[in-house]
Structure formats: C-alpha cells, structure tokens
C-alpha positions in Angstrom: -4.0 17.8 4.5 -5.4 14.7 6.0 -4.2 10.9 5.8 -6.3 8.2 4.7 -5.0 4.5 5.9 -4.9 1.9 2.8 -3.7 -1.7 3.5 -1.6 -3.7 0.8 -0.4 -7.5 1.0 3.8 -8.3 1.0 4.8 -11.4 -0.2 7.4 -12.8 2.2 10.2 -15.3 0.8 13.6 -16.7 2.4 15.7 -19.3 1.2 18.0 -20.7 3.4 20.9 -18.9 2.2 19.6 -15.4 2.1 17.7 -12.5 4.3 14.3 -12.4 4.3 12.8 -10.6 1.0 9.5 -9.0 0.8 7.3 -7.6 -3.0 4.3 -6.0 -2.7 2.3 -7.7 -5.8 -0.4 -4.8 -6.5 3.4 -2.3 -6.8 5.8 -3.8 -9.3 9.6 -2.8 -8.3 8.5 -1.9 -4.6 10.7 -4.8 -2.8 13.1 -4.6 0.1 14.6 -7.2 2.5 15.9 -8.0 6.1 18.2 -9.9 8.2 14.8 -10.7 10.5 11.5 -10.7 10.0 11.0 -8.0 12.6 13.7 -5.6 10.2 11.8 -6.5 7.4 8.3 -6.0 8.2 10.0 -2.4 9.6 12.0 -2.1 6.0 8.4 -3.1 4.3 6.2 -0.3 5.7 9.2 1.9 4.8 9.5 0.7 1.1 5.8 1.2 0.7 5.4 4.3 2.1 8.6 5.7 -0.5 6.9 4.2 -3.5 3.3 5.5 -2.5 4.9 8.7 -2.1 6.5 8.5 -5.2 3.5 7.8 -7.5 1.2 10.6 -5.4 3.9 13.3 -6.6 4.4 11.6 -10.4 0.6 12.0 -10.1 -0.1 8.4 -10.7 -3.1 6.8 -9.9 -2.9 3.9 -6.8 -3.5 0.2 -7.6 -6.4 -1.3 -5.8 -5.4 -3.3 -3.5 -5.3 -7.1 -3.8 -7.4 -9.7 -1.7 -5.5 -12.7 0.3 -7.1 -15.4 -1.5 -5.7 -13.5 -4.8 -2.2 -13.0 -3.5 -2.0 -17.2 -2.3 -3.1 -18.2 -5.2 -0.3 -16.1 -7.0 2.3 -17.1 -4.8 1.7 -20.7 -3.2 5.0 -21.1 -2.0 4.9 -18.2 -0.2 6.1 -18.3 3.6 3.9 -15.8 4.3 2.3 -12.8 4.0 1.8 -9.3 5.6 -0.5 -6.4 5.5 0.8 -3.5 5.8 -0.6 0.2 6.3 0.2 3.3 4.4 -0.4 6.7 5.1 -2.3 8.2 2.0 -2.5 12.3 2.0 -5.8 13.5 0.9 -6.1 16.9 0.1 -9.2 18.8 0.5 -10.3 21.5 -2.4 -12.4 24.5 -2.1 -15.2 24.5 -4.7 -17.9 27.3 -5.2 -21.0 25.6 -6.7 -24.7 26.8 -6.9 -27.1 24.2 -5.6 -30.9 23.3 -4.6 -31.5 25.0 -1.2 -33.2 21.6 -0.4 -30.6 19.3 -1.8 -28.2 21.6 0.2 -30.3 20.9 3.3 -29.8 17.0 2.9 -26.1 17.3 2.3 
C-alpha cells in the first residue's frame, strides 16, 4: 500500500480567554485545540489524520480540498490559517484486461 500526500486548510481562532482552536472547513466535526500554537498545529495533523482515516474505512469519498482565497473569504476574522498534510493510503489492484498490442506498447 502506498501514501499519497493531500493538503487541507485549518482555520485557527483564539479569544483571549480560551486555547487556541482549530476546524478544518472542507471536514465538518474534525476540530481540536491547544494550549500553543505549536500543540495545536501538532493536535491538527493528528485530528486530520483520525478523521481521514475514519471516512477511508466508512468507505466515504474525500472532500476536495479548499483554496485559501475560499477559506478567507469564509472566515475573515480568522487569526490565521494552516495547511496541513495527510497521509492518504492508496491501494494498488491487480486487473487482467485484453488490450491493443500497440496501445499496450504506448502505456
């Protein structure tokens, strides 16, 4: 099984009374937070990576990922904004197929 990388944008928020909170916009429900931003951008990849996993094994399909301009837009206020890497398996399939010896020969 290989990995493909796939980048997503987290929304970063902090009032003065609270931790640092992070939502990724393209997951609904995939949110975590920290006491730093160093914890969170950690807790982030972490959160991700669980919910990707998640919807691989439910078999659901993955969001496209947002553009920066989109996600600002959404959320002016915003502090800031990460992107943050996940780890997608791949699995390669065995297929027997009957093909064009010269079509074969361009693959």
């Amino acid at each position: 099984m290989a990995n493909l990388s796939k980048e997503y944008i987290a929304v970063i928020h902090k009032d003065q009374t609270s931790d640092y909170g992070i939502i990724f916009p393209d997951f609904l429900g995939c949110i975590t937070s920290g006491k730093t931003l160093e914890e969170v951008k950690n807790m982030a990849a972490e959160a991700l990576q669980f919910h990707i996993d998640g919807m691989l094994e439910d078999e659901t399909d993955l969001p496209t990922a947002s553009t920066l301009d989109n996600i600002k837009a959404q959320y002016p206020d915003a502090e800031a904004f990460l992107i943050i890497s996940s780890q997608i398996p791949t699995i390669s399939k065995r297929i027997n197929i009957t093909i064009d010896e010269k079509l074969l020969r361009k693959l």
